[in-house]
N, C-alpha and C positions, 0 to 999 in steps of 0.2 A: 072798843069794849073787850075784844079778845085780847089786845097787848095790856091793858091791865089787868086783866084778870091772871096772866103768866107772870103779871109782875110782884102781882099780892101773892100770886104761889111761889115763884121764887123770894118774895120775902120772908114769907111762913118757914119756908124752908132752913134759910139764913138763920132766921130767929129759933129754932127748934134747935139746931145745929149747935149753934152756940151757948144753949142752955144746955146741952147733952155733955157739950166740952168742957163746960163750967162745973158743972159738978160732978163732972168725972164719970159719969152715967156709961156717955161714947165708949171709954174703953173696956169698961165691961161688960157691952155690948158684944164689944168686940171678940174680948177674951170668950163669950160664950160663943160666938160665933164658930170662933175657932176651933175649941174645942168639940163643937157636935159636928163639925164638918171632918174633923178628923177621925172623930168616933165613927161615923157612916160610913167612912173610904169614901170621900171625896177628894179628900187629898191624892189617895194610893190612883183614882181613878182620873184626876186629871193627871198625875204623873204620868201615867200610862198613854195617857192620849199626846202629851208632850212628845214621849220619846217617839210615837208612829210618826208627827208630824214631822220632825226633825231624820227620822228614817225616809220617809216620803220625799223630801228639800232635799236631799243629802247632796247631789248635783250641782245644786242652790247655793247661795250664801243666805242662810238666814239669822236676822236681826232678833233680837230682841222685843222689837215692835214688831214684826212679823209674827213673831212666836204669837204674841198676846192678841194680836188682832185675831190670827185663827184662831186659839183657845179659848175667850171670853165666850162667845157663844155656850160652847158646848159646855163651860165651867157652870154659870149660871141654868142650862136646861138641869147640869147635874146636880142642883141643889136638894136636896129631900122638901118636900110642900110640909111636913112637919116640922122642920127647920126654919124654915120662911115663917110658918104660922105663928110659932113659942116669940118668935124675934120680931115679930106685929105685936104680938097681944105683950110681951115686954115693953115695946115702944107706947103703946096706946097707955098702958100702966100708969108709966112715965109721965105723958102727955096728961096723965087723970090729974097725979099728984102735982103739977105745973100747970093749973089751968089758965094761970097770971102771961102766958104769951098770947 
């Protein structure tokens, strides 16, 4: 019961996904995404957290995957919850105007 029910979500998912690529929805997603995470200093503020980690490692050899495994974390706590919310209720929108998946 449980593995299909992860499999109807990950199909929903699939299918949401591909409807958002198709009409080109996804990248203006995106584009807005961008653009308020930059407006906020998230950007300015995960840079900042970059350079301490890479100050911290300095000893270290650090990868590229290293960097991001540390950073995702802290990236995502530093989203603004009015960022997250504009970019739900966009998607829900969306999901209104395409109720055909």
């Amino acid at each position: 019961m449980v593995v299909s029910k992860m499999n109807k979500d990950a199909q929903m998912r699939a299918a949401i996904n591909h409807k958002l690529i198709e009409t080109g929805e996804r990248e203006l997603l995106k584009e807005l995404l961008r653009a308020k995470l930059i407006g906020c200093g998230w950007k300015d503020q995960l840079k900042a957290h970059c350079k301490e980690v890479i100050k911290e490692k300095v000893l270290e050899h650090v990868t590229v995957d290293d960097l991001v495994a540390e950073i995702t974390p802290k990236g995502r706590a530093l989203v603004p919850d009015s960022v997250k919310k504009e970019l739900l209720q966009r998607i829900r929108t969306f999901l209104a105007r395409h109720a055909s998946l």
